[in-house]
PDB file as gemmi writes it, atoms N, CA and C in Angstrom:
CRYST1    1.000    1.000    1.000  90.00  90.00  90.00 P 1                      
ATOM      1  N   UNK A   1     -16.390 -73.546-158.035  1.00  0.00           N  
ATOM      2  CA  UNK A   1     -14.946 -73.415-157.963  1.00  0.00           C  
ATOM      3  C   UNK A   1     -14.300 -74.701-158.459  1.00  0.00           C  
ATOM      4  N   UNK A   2     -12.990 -74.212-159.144  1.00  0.00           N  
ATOM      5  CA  UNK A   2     -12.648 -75.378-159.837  1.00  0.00           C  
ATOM      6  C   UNK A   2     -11.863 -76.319-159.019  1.00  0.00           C  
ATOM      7  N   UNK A   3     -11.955 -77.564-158.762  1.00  0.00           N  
ATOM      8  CA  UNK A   3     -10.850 -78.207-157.352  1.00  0.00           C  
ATOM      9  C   UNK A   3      -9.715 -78.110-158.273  1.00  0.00           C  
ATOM     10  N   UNK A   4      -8.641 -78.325-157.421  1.00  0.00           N  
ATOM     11  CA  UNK A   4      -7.099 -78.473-157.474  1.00  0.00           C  
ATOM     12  C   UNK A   4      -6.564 -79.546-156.637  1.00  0.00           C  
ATOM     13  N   UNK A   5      -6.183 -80.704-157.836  1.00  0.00           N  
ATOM     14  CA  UNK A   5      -5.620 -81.641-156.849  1.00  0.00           C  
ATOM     15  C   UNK A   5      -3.994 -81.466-155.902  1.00  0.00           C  
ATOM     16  N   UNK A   6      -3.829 -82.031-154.951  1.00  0.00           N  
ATOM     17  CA  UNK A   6      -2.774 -82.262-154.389  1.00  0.00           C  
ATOM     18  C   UNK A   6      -1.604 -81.772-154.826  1.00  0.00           C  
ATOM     19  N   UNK A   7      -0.658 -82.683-155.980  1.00  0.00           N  
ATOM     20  CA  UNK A   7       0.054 -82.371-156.695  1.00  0.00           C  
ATOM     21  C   UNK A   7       0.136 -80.923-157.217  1.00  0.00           C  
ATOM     22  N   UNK A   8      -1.455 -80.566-158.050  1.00  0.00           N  
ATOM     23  CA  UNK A   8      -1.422 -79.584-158.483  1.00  0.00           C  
ATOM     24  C   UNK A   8      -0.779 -78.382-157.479  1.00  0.00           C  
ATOM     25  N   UNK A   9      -1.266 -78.415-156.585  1.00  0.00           N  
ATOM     26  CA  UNK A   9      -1.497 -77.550-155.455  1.00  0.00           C  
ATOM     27  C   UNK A   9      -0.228 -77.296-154.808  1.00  0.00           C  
ATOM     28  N   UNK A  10       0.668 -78.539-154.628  1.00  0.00           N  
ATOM     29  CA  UNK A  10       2.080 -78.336-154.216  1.00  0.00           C  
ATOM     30  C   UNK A  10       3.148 -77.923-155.186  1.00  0.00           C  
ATOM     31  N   UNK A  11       2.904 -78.288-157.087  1.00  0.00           N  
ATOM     32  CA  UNK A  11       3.646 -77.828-157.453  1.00  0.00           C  
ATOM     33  C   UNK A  11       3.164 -75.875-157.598  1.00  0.00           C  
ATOM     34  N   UNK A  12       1.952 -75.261-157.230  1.00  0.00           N  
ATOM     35  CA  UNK A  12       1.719 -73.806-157.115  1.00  0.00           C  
ATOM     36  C   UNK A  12       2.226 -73.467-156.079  1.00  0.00           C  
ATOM     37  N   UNK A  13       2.378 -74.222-154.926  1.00  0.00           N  
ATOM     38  CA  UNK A  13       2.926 -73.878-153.593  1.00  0.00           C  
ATOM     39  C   UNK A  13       4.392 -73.469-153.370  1.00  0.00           C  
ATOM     40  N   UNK A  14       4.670 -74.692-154.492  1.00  0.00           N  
ATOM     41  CA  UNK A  14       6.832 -74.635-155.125  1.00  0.00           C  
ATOM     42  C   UNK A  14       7.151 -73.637-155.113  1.00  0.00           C  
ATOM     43  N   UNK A  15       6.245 -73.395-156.602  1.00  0.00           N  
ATOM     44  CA  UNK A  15       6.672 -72.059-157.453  1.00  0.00           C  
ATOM     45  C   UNK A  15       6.419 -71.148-157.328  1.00  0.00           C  
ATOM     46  N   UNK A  16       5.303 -71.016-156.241  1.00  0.00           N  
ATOM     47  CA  UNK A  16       4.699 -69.242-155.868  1.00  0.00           C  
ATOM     48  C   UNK A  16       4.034 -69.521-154.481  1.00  0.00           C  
ATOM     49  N   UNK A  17       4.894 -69.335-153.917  1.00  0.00           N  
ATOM     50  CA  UNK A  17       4.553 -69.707-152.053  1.00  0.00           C  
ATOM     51  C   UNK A  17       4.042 -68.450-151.925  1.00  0.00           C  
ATOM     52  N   UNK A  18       3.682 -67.395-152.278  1.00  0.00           N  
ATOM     53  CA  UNK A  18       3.222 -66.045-151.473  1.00  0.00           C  
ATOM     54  C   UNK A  18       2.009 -65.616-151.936  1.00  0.00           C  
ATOM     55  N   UNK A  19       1.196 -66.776-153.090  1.00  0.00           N  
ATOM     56  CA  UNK A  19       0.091 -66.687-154.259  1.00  0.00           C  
ATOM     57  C   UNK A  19      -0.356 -67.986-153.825  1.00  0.00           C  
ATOM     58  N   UNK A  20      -0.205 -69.192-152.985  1.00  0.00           N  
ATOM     59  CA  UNK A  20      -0.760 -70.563-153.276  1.00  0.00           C  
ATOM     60  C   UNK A  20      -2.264 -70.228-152.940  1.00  0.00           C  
ATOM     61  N   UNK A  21      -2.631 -69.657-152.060  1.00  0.00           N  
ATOM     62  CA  UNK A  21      -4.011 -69.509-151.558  1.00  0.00           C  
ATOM     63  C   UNK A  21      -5.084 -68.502-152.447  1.00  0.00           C  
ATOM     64  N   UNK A  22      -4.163 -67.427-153.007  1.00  0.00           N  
ATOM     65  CA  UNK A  22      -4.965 -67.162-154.225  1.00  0.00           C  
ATOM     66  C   UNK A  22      -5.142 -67.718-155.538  1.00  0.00           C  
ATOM     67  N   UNK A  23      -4.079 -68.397-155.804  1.00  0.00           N  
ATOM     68  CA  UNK A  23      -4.730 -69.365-157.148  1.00  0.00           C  
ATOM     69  C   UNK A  23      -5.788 -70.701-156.317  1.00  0.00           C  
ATOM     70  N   UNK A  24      -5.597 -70.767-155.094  1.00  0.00           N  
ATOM     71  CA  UNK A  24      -6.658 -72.104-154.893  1.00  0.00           C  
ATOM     72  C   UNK A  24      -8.077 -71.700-154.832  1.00  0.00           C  
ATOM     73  N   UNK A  25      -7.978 -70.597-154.344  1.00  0.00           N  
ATOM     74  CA  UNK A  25      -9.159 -69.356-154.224  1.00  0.00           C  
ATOM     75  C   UNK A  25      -9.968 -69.060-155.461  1.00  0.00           C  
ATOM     76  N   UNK A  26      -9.226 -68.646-156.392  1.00  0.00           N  
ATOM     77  CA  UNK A  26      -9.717 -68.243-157.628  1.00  0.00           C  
ATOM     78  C   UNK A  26     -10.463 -69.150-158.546  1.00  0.00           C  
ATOM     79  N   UNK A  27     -11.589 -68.783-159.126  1.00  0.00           N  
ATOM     80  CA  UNK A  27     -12.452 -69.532-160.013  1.00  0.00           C  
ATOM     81  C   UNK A  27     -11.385 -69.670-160.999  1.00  0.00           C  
ATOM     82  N   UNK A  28     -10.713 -70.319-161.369  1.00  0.00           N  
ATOM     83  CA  UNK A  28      -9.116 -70.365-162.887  1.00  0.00           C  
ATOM     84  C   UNK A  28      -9.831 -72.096-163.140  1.00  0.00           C  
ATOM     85  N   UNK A  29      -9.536 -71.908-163.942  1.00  0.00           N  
ATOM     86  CA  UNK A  29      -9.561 -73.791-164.678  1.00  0.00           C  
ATOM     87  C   UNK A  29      -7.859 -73.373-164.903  1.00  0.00           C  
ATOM     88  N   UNK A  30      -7.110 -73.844-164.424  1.00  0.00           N  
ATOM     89  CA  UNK A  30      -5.797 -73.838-164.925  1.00  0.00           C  
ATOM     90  C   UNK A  30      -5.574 -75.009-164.840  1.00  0.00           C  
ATOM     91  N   UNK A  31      -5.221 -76.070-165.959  1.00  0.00           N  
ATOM     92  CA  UNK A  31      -4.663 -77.718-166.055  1.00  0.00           C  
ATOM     93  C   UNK A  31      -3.476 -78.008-165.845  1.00  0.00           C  
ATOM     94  N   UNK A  32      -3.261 -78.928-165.274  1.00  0.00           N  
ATOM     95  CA  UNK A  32      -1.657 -79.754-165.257  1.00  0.00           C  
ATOM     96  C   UNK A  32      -0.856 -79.052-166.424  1.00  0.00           C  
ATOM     97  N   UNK A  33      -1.201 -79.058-167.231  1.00  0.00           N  
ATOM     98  CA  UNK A  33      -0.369 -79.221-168.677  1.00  0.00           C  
ATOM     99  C   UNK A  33      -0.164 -77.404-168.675  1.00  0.00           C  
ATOM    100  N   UNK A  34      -0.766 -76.519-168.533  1.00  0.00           N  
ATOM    101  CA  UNK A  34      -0.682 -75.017-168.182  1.00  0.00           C  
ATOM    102  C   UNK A  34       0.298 -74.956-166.926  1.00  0.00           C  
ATOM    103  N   UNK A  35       0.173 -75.276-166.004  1.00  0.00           N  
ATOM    104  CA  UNK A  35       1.062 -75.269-164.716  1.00  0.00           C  
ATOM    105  C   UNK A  35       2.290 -75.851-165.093  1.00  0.00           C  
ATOM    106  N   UNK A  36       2.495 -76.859-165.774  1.00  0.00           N  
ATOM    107  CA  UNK A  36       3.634 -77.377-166.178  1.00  0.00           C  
ATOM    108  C   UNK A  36       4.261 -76.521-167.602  1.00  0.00           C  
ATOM    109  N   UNK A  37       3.674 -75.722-168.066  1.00  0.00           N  
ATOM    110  CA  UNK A  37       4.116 -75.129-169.077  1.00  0.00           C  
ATOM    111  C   UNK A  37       4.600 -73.672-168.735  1.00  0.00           C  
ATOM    112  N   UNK A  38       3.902 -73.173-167.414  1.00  0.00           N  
ATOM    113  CA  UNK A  38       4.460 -72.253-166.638  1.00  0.00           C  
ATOM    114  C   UNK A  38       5.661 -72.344-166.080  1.00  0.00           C  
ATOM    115  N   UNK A  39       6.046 -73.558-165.530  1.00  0.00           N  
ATOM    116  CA  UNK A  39       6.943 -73.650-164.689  1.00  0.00           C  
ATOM    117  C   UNK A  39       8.446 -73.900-165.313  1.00  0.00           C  
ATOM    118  N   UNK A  40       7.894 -74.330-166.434  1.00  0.00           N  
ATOM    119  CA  UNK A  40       8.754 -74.523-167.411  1.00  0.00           C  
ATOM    120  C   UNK A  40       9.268 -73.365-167.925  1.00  0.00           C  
ATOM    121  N   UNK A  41       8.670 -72.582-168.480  1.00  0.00           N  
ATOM    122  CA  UNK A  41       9.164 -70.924-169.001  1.00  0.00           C  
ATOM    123  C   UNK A  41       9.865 -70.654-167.996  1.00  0.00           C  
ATOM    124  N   UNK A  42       9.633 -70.299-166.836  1.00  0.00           N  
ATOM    125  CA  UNK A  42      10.341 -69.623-165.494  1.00  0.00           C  
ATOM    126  C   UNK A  42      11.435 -70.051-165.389  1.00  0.00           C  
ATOM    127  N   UNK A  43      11.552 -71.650-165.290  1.00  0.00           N  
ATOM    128  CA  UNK A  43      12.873 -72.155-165.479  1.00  0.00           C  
ATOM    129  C   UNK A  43      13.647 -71.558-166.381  1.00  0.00           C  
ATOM    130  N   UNK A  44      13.392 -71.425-167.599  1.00  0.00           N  
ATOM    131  CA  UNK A  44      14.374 -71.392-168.976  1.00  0.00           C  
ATOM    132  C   UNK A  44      14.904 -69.837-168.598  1.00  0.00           C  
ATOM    133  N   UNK A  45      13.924 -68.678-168.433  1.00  0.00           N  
ATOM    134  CA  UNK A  45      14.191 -67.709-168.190  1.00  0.00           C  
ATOM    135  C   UNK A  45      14.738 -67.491-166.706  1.00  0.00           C  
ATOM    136  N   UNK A  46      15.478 -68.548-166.051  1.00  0.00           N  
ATOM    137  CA  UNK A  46      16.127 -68.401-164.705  1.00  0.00           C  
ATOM    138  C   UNK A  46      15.907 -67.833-163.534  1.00  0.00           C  
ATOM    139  N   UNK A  47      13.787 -67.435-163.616  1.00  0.00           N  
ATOM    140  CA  UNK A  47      13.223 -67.316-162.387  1.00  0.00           C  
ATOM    141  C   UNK A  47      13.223 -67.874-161.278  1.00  0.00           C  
ATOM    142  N   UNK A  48      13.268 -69.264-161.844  1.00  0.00           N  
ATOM    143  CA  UNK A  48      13.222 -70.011-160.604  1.00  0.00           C  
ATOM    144  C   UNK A  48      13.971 -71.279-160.935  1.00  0.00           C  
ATOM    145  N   UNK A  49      14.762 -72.241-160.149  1.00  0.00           N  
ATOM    146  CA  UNK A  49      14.823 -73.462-160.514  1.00  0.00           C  
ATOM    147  C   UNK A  49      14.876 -74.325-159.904  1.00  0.00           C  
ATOM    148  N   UNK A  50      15.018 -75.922-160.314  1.00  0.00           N  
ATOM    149  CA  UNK A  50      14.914 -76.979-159.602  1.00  0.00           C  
ATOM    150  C   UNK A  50      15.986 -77.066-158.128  1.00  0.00           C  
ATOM    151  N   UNK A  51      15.345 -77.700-157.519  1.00  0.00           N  
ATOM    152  CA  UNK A  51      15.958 -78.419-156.388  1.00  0.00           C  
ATOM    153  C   UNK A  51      16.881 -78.854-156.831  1.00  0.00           C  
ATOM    154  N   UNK A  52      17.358 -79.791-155.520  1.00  0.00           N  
ATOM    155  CA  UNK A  52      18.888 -81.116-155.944  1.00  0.00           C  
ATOM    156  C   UNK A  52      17.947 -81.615-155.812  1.00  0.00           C  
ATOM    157  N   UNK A  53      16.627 -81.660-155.199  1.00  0.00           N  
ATOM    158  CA  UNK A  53      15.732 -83.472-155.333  1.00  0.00           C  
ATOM    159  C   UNK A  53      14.937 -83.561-156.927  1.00  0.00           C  
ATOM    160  N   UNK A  54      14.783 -82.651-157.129  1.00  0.00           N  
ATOM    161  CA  UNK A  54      14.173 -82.178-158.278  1.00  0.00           C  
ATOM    162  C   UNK A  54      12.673 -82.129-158.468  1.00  0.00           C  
ATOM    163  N   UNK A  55      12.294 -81.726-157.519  1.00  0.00           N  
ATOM    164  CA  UNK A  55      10.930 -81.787-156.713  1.00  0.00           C  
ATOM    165  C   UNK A  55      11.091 -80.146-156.382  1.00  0.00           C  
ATOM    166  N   UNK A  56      11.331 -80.203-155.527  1.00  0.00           N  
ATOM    167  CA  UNK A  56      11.495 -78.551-155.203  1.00  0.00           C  
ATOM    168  C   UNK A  56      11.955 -77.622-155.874  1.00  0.00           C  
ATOM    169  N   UNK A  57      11.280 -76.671-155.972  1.00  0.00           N  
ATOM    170  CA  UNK A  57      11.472 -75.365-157.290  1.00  0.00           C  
ATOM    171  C   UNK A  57      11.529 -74.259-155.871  1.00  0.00           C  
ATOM    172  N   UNK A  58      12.528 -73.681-156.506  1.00  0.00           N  
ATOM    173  CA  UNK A  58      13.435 -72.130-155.258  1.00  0.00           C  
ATOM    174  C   UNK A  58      13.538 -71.257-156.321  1.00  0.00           C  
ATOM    175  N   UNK A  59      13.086 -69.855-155.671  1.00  0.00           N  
ATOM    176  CA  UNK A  59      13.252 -68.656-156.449  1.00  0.00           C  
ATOM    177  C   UNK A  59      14.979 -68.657-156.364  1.00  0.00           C  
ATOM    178  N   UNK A  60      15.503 -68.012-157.501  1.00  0.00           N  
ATOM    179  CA  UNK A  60      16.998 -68.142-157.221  1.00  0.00           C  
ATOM    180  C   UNK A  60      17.238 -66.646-156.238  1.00  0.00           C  
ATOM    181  N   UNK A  61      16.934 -65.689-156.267  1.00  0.00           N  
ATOM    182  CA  UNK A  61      17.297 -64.949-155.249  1.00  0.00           C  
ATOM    183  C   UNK A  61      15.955 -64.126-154.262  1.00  0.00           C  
ATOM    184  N   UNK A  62      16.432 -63.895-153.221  1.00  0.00           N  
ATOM    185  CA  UNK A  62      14.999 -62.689-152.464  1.00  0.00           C  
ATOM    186  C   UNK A  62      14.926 -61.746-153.670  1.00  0.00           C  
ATOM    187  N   UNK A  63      15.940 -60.978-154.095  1.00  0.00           N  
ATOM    188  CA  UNK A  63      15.786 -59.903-154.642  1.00  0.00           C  
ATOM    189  C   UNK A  63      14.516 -59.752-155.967  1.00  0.00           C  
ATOM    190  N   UNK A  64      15.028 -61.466-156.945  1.00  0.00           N  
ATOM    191  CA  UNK A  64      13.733 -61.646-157.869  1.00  0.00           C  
ATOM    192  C   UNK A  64      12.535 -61.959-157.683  1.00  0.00           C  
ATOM    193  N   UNK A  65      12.180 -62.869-156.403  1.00  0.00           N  
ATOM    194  CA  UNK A  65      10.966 -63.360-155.901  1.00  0.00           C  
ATOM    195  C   UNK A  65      10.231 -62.200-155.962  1.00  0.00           C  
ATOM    196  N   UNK A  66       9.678 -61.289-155.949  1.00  0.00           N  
ATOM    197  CA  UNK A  66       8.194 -60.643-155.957  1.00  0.00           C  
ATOM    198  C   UNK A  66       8.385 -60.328-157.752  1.00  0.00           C  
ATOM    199  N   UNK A  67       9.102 -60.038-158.613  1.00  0.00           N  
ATOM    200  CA  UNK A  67       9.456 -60.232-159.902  1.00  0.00           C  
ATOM    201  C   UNK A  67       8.872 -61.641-160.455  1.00  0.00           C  
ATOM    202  N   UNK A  68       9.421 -62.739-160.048  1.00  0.00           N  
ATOM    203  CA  UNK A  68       9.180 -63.993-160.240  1.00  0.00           C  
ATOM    204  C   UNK A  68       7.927 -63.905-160.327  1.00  0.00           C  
ATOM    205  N   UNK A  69       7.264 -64.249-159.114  1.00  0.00           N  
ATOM    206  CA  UNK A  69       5.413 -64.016-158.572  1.00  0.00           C  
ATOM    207  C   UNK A  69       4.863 -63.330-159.401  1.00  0.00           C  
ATOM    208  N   UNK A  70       5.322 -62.277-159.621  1.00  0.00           N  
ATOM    209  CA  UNK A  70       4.053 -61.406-161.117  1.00  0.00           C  
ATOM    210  C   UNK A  70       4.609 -62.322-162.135  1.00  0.00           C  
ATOM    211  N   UNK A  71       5.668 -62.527-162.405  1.00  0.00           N  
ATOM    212  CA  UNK A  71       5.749 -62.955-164.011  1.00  0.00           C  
ATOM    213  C   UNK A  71       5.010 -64.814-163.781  1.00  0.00           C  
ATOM    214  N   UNK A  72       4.927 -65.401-162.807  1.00  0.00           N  
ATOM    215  CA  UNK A  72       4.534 -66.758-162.682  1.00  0.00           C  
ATOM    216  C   UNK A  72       3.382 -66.601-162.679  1.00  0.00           C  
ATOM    217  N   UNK A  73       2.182 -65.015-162.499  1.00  0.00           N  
ATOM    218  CA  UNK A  73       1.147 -65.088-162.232  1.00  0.00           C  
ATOM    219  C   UNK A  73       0.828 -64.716-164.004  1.00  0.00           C  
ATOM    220  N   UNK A  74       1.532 -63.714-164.388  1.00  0.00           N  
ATOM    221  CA  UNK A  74       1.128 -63.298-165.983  1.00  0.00           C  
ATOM    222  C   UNK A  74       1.257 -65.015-166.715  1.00  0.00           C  
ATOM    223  N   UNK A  75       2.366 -66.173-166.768  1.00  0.00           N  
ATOM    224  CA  UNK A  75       2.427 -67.157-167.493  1.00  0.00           C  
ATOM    225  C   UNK A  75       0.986 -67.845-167.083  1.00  0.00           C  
ATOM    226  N   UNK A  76       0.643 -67.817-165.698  1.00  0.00           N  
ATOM    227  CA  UNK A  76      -0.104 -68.563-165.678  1.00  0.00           C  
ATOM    228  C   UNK A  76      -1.672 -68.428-166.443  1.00  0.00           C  
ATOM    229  N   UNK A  77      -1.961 -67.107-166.073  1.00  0.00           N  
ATOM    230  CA  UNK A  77      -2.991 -66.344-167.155  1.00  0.00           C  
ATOM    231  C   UNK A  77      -3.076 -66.610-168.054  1.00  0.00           C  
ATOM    232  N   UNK A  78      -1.709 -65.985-168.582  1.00  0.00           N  
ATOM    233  CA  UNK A  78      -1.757 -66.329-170.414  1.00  0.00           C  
ATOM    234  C   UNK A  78      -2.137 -67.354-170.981  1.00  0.00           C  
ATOM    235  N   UNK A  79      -2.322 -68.673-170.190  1.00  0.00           N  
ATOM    236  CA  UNK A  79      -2.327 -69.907-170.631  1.00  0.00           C  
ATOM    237  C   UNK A  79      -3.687 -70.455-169.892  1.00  0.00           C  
ATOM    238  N   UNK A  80      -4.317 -69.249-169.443  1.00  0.00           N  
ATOM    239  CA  UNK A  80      -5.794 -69.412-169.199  1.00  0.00           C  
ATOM    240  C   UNK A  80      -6.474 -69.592-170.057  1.00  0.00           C  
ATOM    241  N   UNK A  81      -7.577 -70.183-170.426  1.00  0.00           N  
ATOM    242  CA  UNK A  81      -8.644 -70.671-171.325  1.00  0.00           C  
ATOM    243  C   UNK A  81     -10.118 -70.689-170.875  1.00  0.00           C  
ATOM    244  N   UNK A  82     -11.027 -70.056-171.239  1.00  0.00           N  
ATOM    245  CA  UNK A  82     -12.382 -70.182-170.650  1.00  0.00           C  
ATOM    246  C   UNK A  82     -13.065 -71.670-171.374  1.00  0.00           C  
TER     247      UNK A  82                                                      
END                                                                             
């Protein structure tokens, strides 16, 4: 299993609190630079966005959050690599 550091782990926790334990779970090599390229799309497309600290990432409504979560789980895939 692939470890996941800290950071890593809290910014998956941010952005998909209802998935953190299955991406930590999962055999994924997913890198910094994939997670950050995820989180980034979501933003632009107004899934989710920054905090006021700018640390914390909030789904913008209940209604999109399980929407969000599949589409944060498809970016993250896509940008899977064996």
């Amino acid at each position: 299993m692939v470890k996941v550091d800290d950071r890593i782990a809290a910014r998956i926790a941010e952005a998909y609190p209802c998935t953190t334990e299955w991406f930590l779970m999962q055999d994924l090599r997913l890198s910094r630079r994939t997670i950050d390229q995820a989180v980034a799309r979501l933003i632009k497309a107004g899934r989710i966005q920054r905090g006021w600290d700018d640390v914390a990432l909030e789904i913008t409504d209940d209604e999109r959050k399980s929407r969000a979560i599949d589409d944060g789980i498809q970016a993250l895939l896509s940008g899977y690599s064996k």
